[in-house]
N, C-alpha and C positions, 0 to 999 in steps of 0.2 A: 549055401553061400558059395562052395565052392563050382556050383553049378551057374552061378551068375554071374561070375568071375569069367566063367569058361563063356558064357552064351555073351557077354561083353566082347570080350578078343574075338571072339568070332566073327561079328557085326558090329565091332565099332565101327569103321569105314561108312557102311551105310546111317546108321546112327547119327552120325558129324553130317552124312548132307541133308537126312531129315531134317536138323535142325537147321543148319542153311538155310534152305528152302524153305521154312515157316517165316528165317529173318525176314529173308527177300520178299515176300508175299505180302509181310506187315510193312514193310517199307513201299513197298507198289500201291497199295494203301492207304498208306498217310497221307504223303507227298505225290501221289499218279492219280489217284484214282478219287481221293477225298483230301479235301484240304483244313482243319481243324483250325487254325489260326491265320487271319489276316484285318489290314486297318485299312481304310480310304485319307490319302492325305489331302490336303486342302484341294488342290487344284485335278482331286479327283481320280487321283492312281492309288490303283488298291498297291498296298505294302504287302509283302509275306515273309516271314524268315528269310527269303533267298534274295529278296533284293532291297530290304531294307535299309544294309548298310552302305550298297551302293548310292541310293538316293538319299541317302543325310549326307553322304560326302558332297554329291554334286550340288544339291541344293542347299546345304546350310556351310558345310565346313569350307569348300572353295571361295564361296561369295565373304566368309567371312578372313580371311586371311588376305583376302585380298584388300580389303578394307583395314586392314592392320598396316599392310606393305605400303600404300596409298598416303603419300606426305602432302599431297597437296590439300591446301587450306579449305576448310566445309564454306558450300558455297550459302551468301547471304540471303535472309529469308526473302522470298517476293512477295511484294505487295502488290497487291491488289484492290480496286477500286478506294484508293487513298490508304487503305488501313489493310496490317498484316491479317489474314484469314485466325490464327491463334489467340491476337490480342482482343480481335472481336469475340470466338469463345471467352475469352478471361470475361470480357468485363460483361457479356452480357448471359454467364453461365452455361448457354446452352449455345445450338447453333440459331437461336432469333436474331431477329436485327436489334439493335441499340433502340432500348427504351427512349422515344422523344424528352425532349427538356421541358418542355413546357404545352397547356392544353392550347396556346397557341400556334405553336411550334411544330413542326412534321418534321419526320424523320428520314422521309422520301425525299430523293435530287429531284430542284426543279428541270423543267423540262429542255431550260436554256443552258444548264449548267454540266459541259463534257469533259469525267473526269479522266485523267490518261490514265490508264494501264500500265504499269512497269512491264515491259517483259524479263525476262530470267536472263541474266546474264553470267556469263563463268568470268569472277574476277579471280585473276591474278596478281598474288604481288610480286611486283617487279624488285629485284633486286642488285644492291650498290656491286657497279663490276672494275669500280676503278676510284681513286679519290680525287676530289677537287682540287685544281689550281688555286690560290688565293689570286685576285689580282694584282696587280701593281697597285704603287700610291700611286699621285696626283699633287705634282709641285704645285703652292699656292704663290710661296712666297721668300725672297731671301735678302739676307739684309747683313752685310761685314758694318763689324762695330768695336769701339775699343770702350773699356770701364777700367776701375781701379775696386779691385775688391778686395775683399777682406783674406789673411788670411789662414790656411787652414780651413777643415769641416767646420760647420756649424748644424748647430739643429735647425731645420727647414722652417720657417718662417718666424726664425728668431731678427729683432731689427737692429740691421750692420751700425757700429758706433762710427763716430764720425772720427776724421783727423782732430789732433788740438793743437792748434797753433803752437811754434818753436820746438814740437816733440816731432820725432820721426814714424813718418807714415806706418802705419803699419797694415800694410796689404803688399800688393802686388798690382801690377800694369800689364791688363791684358788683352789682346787682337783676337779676336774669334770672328766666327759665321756664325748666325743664327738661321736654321733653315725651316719653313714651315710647310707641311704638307697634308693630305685628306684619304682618310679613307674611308671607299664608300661599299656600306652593307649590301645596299639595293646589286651590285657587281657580285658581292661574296653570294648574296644570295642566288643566282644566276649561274654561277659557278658551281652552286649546291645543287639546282634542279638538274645541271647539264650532268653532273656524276649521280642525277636519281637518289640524292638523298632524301627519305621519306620525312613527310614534317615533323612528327615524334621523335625523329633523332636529329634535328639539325641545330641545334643550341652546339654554342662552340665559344670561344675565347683568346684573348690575345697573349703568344705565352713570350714571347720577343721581336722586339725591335732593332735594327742594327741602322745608324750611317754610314755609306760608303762615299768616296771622294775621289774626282778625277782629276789630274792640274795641266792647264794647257801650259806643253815645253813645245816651244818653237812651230806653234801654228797646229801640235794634234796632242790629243787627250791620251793620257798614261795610262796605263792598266788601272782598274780600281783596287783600292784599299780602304780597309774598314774601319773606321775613327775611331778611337778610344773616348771610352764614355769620359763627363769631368766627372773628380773625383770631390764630389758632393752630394751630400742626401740618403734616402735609403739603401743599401746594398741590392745589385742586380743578383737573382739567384738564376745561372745558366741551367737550358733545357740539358736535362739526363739523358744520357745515351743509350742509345736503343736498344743494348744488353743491360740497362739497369735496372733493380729489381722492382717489386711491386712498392714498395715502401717508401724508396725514393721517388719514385713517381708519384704517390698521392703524396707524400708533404711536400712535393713542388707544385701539385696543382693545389693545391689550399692555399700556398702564397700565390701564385700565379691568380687565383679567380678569386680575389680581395679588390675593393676598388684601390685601396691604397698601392698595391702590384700595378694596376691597370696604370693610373696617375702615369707612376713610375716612370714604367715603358714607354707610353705611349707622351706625355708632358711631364720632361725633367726638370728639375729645378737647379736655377742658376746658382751661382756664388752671391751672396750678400754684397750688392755692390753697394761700397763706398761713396765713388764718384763717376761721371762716364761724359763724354767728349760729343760735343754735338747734338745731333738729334733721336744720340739712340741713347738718354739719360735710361738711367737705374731701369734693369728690363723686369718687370713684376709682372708673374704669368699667372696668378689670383684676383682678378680683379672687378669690385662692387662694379655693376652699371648705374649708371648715373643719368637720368632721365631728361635729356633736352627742353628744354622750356619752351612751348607755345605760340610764337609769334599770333599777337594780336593782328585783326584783318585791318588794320587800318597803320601796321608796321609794314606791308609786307609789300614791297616796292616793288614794281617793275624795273628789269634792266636797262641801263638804258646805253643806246647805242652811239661809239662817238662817230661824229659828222666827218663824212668822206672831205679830206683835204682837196682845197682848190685847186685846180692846173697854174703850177707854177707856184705855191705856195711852196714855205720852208719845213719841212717835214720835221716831225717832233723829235726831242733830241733821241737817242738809243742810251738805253738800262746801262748803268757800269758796268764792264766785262767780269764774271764770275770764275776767277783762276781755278785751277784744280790743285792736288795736294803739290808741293814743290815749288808755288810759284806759281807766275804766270802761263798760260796752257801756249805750249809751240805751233806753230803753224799759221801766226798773222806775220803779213809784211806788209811793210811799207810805216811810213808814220812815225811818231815821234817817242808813242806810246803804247807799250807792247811789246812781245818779244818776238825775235825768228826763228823757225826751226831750219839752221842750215842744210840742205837738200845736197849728199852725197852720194853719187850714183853707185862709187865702190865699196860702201857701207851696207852691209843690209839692213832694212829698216824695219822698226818694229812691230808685228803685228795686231801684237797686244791691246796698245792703245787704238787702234783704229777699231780693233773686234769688240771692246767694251764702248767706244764713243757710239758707234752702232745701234747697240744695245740697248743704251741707255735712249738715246734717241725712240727705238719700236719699243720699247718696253718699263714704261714711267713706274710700274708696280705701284698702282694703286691700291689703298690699302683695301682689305675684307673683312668681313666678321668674323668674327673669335683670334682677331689680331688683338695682343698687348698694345696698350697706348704708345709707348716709346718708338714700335714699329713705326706709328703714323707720321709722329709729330713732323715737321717739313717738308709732308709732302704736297703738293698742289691741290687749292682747292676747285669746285666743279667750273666756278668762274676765271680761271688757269693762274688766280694772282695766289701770293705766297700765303699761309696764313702768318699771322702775328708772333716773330719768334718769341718774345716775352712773355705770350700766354700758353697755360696748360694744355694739353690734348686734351680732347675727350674722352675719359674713358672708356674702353671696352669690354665686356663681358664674354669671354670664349664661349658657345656651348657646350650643355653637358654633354659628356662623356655617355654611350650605353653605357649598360650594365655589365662587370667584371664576367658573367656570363649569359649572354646572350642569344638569340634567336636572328639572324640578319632579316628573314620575312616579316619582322616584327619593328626594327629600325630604318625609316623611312627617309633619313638626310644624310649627307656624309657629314664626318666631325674629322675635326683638324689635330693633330701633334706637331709636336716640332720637336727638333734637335741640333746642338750645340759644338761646335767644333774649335776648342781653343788650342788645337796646334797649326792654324792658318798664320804662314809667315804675310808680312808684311808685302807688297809689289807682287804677290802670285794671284792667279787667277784658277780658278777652280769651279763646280758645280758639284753638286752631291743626289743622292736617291737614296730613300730609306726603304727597307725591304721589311717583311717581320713574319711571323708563325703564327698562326691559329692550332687551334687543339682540335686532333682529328673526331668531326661530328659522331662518328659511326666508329669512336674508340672501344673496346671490350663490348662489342653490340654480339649480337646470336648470330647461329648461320639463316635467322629467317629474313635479316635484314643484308648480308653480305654473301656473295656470292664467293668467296671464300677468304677462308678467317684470319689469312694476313693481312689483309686491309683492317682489320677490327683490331691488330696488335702494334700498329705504328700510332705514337700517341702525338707529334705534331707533325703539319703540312707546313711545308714553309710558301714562300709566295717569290720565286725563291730566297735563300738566305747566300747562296754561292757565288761568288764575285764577279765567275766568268758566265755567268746565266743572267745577269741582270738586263731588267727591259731599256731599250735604247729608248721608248719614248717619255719615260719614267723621271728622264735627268733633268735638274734645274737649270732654269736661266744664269750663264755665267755671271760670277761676282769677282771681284779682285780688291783684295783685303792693300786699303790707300798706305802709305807710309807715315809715321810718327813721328818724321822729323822735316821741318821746310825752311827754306833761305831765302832770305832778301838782301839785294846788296843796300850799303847804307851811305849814305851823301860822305864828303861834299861833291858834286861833279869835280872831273879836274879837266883843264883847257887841253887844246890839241897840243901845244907847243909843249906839256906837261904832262905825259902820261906816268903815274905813278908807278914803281915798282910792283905795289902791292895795294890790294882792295879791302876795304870794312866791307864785313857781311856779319846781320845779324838773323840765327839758326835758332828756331822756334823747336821744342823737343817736348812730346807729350811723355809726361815723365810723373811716378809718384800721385796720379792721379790729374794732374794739370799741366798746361801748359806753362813753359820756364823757354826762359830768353839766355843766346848766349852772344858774345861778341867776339868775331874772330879777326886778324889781317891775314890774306890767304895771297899769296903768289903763285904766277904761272906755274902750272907742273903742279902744286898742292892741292890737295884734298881738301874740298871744304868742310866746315869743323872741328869737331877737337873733342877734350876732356874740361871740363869745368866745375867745381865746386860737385864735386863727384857726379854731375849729371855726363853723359857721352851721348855729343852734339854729332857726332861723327855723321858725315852723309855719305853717300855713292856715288855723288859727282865728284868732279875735278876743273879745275878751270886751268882752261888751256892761254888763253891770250888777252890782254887789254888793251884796247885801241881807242881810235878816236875817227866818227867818219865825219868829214869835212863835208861831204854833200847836203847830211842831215844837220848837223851842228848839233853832234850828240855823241856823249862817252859810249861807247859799252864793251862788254866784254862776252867773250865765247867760253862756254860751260859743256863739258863732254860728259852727257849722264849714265844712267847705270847701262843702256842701251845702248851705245856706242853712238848716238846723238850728239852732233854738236847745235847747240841750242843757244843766243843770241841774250844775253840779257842787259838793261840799261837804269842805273840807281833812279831817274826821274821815275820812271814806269814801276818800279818795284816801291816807291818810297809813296806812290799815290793808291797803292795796289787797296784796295779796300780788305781785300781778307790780311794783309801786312798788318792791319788798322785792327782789325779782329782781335787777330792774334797778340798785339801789344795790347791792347785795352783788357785781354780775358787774363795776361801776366800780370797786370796793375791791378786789377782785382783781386786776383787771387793770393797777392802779394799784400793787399792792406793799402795800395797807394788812392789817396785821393783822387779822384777824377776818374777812375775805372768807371768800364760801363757796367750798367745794372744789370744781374744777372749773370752776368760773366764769371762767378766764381764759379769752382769744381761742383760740376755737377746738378749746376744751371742751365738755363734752356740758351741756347747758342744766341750770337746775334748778330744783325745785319744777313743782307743777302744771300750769304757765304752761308746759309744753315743749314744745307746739303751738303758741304766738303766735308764732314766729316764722316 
């Protein structure tokens, strides 16, 4: 043992590289000289330990990772010769062609019939980089009107009680605008395609309306300001502010996307009118249509044309002149009959009237569909004579409303609202624009719809809703809300050699729902007017002088109005005046007196001529 011990220490050294060198030799071997293990992969490279795991990297794990990384959308299958290459497998099992239908029938294209080929296309979807504009409305229509309603809320289409004789009114006397306007999906939609919103998200809805009002002071329009809704009907619920939480947001859009929200917004309901003044009786904005009746062919006349007057013949008389509110309208001279507007060059003169006489002139406002009856009633019909003020309008039926949530590439017409402004003073002239919000289409959408996700977190777009951003072409045809109180002077004439101290005038005041009569003597320097049996006759004129012109052989007197106008009036001309005639025949009605004309009580259809002044 101890000799093997020794002959070890001796020749370990050589020992260690024998075996060395037996390693290396089996190594030279295995790997150099013979190879014991390798595979052929598909495309025909032999594998061996040594580069197998290079080629599963490059061949399977690179291409697969890369396909992981790769967001863009798998492209759609091509079709070919009409039908996907797969569904032909499916339905005919294998790869044959599709069993024929019938032993008449082939399965082969005739030889006329070239079908196209899709080629392969790489789609992409395009995504929202920005949100849509709403557009503006689109003024239809506008129309100042005075009622007597009820008051207090009421439940919306509960029916207003009427006055009862010798008991005191119980409402209120009120001056508003009624403005009517359109908006069109066919626009919003256009709006949508131009911000690329995709059709699966484009449903959207109405979540506010606002009116805004400008009032011409001395020839230019005020900054605007935003009407306050009337305080009637449903309660408006204001859009949440764009720090609100999630919670708040859906139970606004639950009332928000209710037709009864929509209504709301979009067609508010008025106050329960009692009574109302002229041609804008009780405004009812639910209304049955009512089907025109048929004219048989052997009713239905031709026009017919009157015959050109002779040379030198008497030309047929002229219509009675049609005063405006106050009296007779200024600016005729001459004559016996009529008033003057006296012409002061160091006076400035007013613009107002001449900017509305204009107006009125290029712009009759003919009515439109989905106008309330009351709109229509005295306006001209297509053969330019009046219609019948004693008979009913025609009813009209508004169209519907879309749906509380809608698609605009799906609503093909525009639909009208309107809205209501009852703090218009009396003699102002104004125009309004209603603006409003939609609910953003591509609200809480994915990032595969928006190209990034603060678009997807603002929940409405307004159109705009901000005062100083409104569209200039957007604003209505001006209006100017008439005044509610008019004077006539009242006989006897008195001769020249007698001019009286003081003049009768009797001042018409729409009051308590009707017209009331007062009787005042008013002297140079006095205000015409007054206080009476608690109604306030009070006007804005002033009468300056009472004369007598010898040339015409006619009383009158000069009247300075709220415009600093001196204005010309005479009792013959005021005491023939037809709407003077109006206005006392609509007081004797309403009053119970005999002889009143028909229909002239509160809240009857107007009459005579005059069925436009009011």
């Amino acid at each position: 043992m101890n000799k093997f011990l020794e002959l070890l220490e001796e020749y370990c050294q050589w020992i260690a590289i024998a075996l060395g060198a037996v390693f290396l030799a089996w190594v030279l071997w295995s790997y150099i000289l013979f190879t014991p293990v390798s595979i052929t992969a598909a495309d025909k490279t032999t594998l061996t330990p040594g580069n197998v795991d290079d080629y599963v990297k490059k061949m399977q794990a690179e291409p697969l990772q890369r396909e992981i990384d790769d967001t863009t959308p798998p492209k759609a299958p091509i079709v070919k010769g009409g039908v996907s290459e797969p569904w032909d497998r499916t339905i005919a099992g294998t790869s044959a062609p599709i069993a024929t239908l019938a032993s008449n029938w082939t399965s082969s294209v005739p030889q006329d019939v070239q079908i196209e080929k899709i080629e392969e296309t790489n789609i992409n979807l395009v995504k929202v980089e920005h949100l849509p504009v709403p557009p503006p409305t689109k003024p239809l229509d506008i129309k100042a009107a005075r009622a007597f309603v009820a008051n207090g809320p009421a439940a919306p289409g509960a029916a207003p009680q009427p006055n009862v004789p010798g008991q005191a009114a119980a409402g209120r006397d009120v001056n508003y605008v009624r403005f009517v306007y359109s908006i069109d999906p066919v626009a919003i939609d256009k709006a949508f395609r131009e911000a690329k919103i995709p059709n699966q998200a484009s449903q959207t809805s109405i979540l506010e309306t606002k009116l805004f009002r400008q009032e011409l002071v001395n020839g230019n329009w005020t900054d605007p300001v935003e009407v306050k809704r009337i305080n009637f009907g449903n309660p408006i619920q204001p859009v949440p502010p764009a720090n609100a939480g999630p919670d708040a947001i859906t139970n606004f859009r639950t009332w928000a996307e209710s037709d009864a929200a929509e209504n709301d917004l979009v067609r508010p309901a008025f106050y329960p009118v009692l009574s109302g003044e002229g041609p804008w009786d009780a405004p009812v904005d639910d209304i049955q249509p009512v089907a025109a009746p048929t004219p048989k062919p052997e009713e239905i006349k031709k026009p017919v044309t009157p015959p050109m007057p002779r040379r030198g013949a008497t030309p047929p008389p002229m219509p009675p002149e049609m005063p405006g509110e106050g009296g007779p309208r200024p600016g005729r001279s001459g004559g016996r009959r009529g008033s003057r507007l006296i012409q002061d060059n160091n006076r400035p003169q007013s613009a107002v009237g001449l900017a509305g006489l204009q107006m009125a002139q290029a712009n009759p406002n003919p009515p439109f569909p989905g106008d309330p009856n009351f709109m229509n009633n005295g306006q001209p019909n297509p053969n330019g004579a009046m219609p019948n003020p004693g008979a009913a309008p025609a009813p009209q039926q508004p169209q519907a409303l879309p749906p509380a949530v809608f698609a605009p590439n799906q609503v093909f017409q525009p639909f009208t609202g309107w809205a209501y402004d009852e703090t218009a003073e009396e003699g102002h002239t104004y125009r309004y624009q209603v603006v409003y919000a939609l609910r953003n289409p591509v609200y809480e959408a994915n990032l595969n719809i928006v190209a990034n996700q603060a678009l997807a977190q603002q929940f409405a777009i307004p159109s705009p809703l901000d005062a100083k951003a409104l569209d200039a072409n957007a604003w209505s045809q001006p209006v100017t809300v008439k005044s509610t109180t008019e004077f006539y002077l009242a006989g006897p004439n008195w001769p020249s050699n007698n001019i009286p101290s003081n003049v009768r005038v009797l001042v018409y005041k729409w009051a308590n729902g009707k017209w009331q009569e007062g009787k005042f003597a008013v002297s140079p320097g006095d205000k015409i007017g007054g206080q009476e049996a608690g109604i306030d006759y009070q006007t804005s004129d002033s009468l300056v002088d009472i004369r007598y012109d010898t040339r015409r052989s006619m009383p009158y007197v000069l009247v300075m109005n709220a415009a600093g106008q001196l204005v010309e009036r005479d009792p013959t001309s005021d005491q023939r005046n037809p709407r003077q005639k109006q206005l006392k025949a609509n007081v004797q009605a309403a009053n119970g007196v005999p002889g009143g004309a028909p229909g002239a009580a509160p809240g009857g259809p107007p009459i005579g001529p005059a069925a436009n002044a009011g």
